[in-house]
C-alpha positions as CSV (number, residue, x, y, z in Angstrom):
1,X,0.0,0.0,0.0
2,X,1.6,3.6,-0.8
3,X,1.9,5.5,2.2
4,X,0.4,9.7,2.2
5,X,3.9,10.8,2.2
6,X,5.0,8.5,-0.7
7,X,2.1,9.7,-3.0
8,X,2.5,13.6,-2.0
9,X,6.2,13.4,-3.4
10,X,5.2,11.7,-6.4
11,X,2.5,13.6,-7.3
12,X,5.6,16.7,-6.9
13,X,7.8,15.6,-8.5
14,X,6.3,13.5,-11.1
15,X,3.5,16.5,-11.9
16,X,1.4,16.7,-15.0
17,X,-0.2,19.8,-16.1
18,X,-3.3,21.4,-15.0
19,X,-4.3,24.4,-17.1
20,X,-7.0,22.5,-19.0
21,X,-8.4,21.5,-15.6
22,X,-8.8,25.0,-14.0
23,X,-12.9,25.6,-13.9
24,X,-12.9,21.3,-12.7
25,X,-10.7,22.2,-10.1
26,X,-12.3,25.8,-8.8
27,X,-13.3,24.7,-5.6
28,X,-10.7,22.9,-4.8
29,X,-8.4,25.8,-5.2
30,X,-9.9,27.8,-3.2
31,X,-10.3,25.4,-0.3
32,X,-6.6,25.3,-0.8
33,X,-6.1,29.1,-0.5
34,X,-7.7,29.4,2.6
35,X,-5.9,26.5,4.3
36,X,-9.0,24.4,4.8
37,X,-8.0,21.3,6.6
38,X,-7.3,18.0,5.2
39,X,-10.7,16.3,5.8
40,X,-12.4,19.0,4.2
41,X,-10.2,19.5,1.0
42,X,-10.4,15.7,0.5
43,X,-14.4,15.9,0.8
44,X,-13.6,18.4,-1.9
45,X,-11.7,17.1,-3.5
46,X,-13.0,13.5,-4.0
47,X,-15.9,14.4,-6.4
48,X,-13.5,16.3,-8.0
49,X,-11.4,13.3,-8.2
50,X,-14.6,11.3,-9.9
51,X,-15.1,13.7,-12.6
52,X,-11.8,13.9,-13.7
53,X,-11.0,9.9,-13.5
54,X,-13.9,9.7,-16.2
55,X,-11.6,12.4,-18.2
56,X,-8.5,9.9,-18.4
57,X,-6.5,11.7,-15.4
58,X,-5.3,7.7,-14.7
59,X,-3.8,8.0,-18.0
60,X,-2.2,10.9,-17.3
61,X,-0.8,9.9,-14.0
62,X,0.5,6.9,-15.0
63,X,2.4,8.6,-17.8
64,X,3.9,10.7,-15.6
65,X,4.9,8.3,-13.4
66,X,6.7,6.5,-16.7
67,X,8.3,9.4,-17.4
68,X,9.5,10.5,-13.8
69,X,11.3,7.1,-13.5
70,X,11.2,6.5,-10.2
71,X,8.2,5.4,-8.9
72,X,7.4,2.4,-7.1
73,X,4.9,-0.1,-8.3
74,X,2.6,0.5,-5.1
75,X,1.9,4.0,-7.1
76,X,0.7,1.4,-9.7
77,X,-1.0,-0.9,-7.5
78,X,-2.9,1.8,-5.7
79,X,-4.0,3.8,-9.0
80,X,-6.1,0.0,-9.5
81,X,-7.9,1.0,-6.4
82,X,-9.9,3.5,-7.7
83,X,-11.1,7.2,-7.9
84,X,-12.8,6.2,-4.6
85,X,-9.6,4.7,-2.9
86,X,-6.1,5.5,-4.4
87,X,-4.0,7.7,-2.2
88,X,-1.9,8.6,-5.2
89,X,-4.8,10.2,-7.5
90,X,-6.0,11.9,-4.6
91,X,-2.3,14.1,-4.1
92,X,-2.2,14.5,-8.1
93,X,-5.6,16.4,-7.4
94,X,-5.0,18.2,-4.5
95,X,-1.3,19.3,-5.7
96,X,-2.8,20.4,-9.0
97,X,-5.1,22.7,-6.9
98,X,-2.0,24.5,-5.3
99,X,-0.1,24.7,-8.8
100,X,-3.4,26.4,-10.4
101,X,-3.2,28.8,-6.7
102,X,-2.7,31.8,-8.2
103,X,-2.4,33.5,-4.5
104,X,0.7,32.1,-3.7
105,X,2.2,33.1,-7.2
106,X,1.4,37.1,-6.2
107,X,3.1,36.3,-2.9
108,X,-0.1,36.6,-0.9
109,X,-0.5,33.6,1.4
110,X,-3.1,34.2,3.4
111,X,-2.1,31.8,6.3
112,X,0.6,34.6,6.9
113,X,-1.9,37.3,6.6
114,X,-4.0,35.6,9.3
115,X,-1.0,35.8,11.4
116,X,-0.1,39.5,10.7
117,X,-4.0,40.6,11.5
118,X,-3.1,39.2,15.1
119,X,-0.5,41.3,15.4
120,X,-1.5,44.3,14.3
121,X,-3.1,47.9,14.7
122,X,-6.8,48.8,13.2
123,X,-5.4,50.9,10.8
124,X,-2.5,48.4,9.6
125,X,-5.3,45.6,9.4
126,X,-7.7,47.2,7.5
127,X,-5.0,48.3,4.6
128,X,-4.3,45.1,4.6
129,X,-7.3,43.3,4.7
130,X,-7.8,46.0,1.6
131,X,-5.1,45.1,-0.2
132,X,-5.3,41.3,0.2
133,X,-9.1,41.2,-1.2
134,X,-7.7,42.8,-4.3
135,X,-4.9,40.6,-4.5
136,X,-7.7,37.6,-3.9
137,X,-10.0,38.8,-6.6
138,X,-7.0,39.9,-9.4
139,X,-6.0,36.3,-8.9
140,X,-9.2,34.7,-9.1
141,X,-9.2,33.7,-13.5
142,X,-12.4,35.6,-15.4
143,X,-14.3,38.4,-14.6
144,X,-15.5,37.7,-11.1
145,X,-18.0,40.1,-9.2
146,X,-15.5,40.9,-6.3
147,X,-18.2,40.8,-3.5
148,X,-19.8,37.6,-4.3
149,X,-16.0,36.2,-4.6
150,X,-14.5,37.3,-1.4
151,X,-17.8,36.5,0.6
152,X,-17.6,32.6,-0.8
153,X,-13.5,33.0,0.2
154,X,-14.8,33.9,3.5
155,X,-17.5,31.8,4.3
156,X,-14.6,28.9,2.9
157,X,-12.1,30.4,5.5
158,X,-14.3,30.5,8.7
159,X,-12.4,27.5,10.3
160,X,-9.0,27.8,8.9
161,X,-8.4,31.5,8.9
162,X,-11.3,33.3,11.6
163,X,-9.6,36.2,11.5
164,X,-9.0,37.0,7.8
165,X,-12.5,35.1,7.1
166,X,-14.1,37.9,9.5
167,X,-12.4,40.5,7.8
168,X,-13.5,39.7,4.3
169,X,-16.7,39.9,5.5
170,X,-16.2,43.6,6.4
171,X,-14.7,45.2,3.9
172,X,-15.5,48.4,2.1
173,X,-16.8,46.3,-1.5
174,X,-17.0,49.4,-3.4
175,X,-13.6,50.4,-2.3
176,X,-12.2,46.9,-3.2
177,X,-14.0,46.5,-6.7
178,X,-12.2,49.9,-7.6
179,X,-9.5,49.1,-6.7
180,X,-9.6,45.8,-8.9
181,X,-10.6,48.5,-12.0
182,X,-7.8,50.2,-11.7
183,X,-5.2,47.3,-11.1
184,X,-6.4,45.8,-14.4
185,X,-6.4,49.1,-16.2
């Protein structure tokens, strides 16, 4: 049987690429940006895991694997158990939700900024509360209405990240959807 820590590293270092599975992977994403905790990104995430089975991802692990070299023939065995059951499909998925994470590619992590908001005065939490929920929305792929977007972040975060979660919900959304104009402009 391959081990949690076995399947992680393969599905590193043996990675395939994502960008066709973006939208498929959307909610997983995001319960990866708000550091949800590993039950609930693998209730997440195993639907996700369903959908994308159907869509040949065993192919596409397996080739991977092939190419990478190194893997051991439990990754094999355990991709025969299933959507449902293999360790190993289930880190491919959850990895490729923190490649597509396009909040730790602007340097915004938001596990930090829950720290930070602890730490902090009114005035240095709410520019930075500010600036984080543009940073959230800019990173978010299409044209997202920034309210409805950072509310769902919230609501996502309330258990991982209280603080930043209760923030979110606070915020000036005018202030933050113009802001968001003028960063794309």
């Amino acid at each position: 049987m391959l081990d949690d820590d076995t399947a992680w590293e393969l599905a590193l270092f043996a990675g395939i690429v994502w960008d066709d599975d973006r939208d498929v992977l959307a909610p997983l994403v995001d319960a990866v940006t708000v550091w949800a905790d590993a039950q609930r990104l693998e209730a997440i995430a195993r639907p996700i895991l369903r959908d994308l089975w159907a869509n040949e991802l065993r192919d596409d692990i397996e080739r991977a694997l092939r190419h990478y070299g190194k893997a051991p023939p439990q990754a094999f065995a355990d991709l025969e158990l299933g959507p449902a059951q293999s360790r190993l499909a289930l880190a491919y998925v959850r990895q490729g939700a923190v490649d597509l994470d396009e909040t730790m590619v602007r340097h915004r992590c938001l596990c930090c900024v829950e720290d930070v908001l602890g730490a902090i005065d009114a005035d240095g939490r709410a520019a930075l509360v500010h600036e984080t929920a543009v940073e959230l929305v800019l990173a978010t792929p299409g044209d997202v209405e920034p309210e409805l977007r950072l509310r769902s972040l919230a609501l996502l975060a309330a258990d991982s990240l209280p603080r930043v979660s209760a923030a979110l919900l606070e915020l000036d959304f005018e202030a933050v959807a113009r802001d968001v104009v003028l960063a794309r402009c």
